[in-house]
N, C-alpha and C positions, 0 to 999 in steps of 0.2 A: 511885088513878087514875094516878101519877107510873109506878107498878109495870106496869100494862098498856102504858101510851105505851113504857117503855124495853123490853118483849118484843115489841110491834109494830115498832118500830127493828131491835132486835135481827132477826126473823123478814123484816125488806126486807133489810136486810142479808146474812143469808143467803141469800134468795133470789137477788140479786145475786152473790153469788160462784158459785152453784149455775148461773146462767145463765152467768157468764163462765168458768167448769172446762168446761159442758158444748160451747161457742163454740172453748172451747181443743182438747178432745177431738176436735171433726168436724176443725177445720184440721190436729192434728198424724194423724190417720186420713186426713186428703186428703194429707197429705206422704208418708205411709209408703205412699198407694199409687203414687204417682207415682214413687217409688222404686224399689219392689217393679218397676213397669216398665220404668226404666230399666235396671235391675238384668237382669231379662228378656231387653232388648233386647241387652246388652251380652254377656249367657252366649250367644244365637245367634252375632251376630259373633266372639266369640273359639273357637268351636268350627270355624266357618267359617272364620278362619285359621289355625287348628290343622291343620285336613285340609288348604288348601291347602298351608300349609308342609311339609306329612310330602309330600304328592304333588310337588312340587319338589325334595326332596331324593330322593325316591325316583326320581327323573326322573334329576339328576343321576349316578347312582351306576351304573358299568359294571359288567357281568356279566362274571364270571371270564374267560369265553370271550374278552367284547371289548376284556381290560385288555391291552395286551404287557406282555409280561417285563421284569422289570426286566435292566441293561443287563452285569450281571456274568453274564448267562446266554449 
């Protein structure tokens, strides 16, 4: 009888950790995706000032035609 009671322990016991792994599993699955979108969100904006910065710099920068000469000329 003593044998039965300590495998029915044992088997709540288990159960219990199988419920708290599986509790662990959905939150750190809710972390990585909220991540995963941040993440997301962060590669659009850095592409976004990736192109703004090249077209700024590309703005600033004169064409052979429109540089003068330098002044030993």
């Amino acid at each position: 009888m003593a044998i039965n009671s300590e495998l029915a322990a044992r088997i709540t016991e288990l159960e219990a950790k199988a419920a708290f792994q599986e509790q662990l599993l959905e939150d750190l699955n809710q972390a990585l995706i909220t991540q995963q979108f941040t993440l997301d969100k962060m590669q659009i904006q850095l592409r976004y000032l990736a192109a703004k910065l090249k077209e700024s710099q590309e703005s600033q920068i004169a064409s052979r035609a429109e540089e003068t000469p330098p002044p030993h000329y």
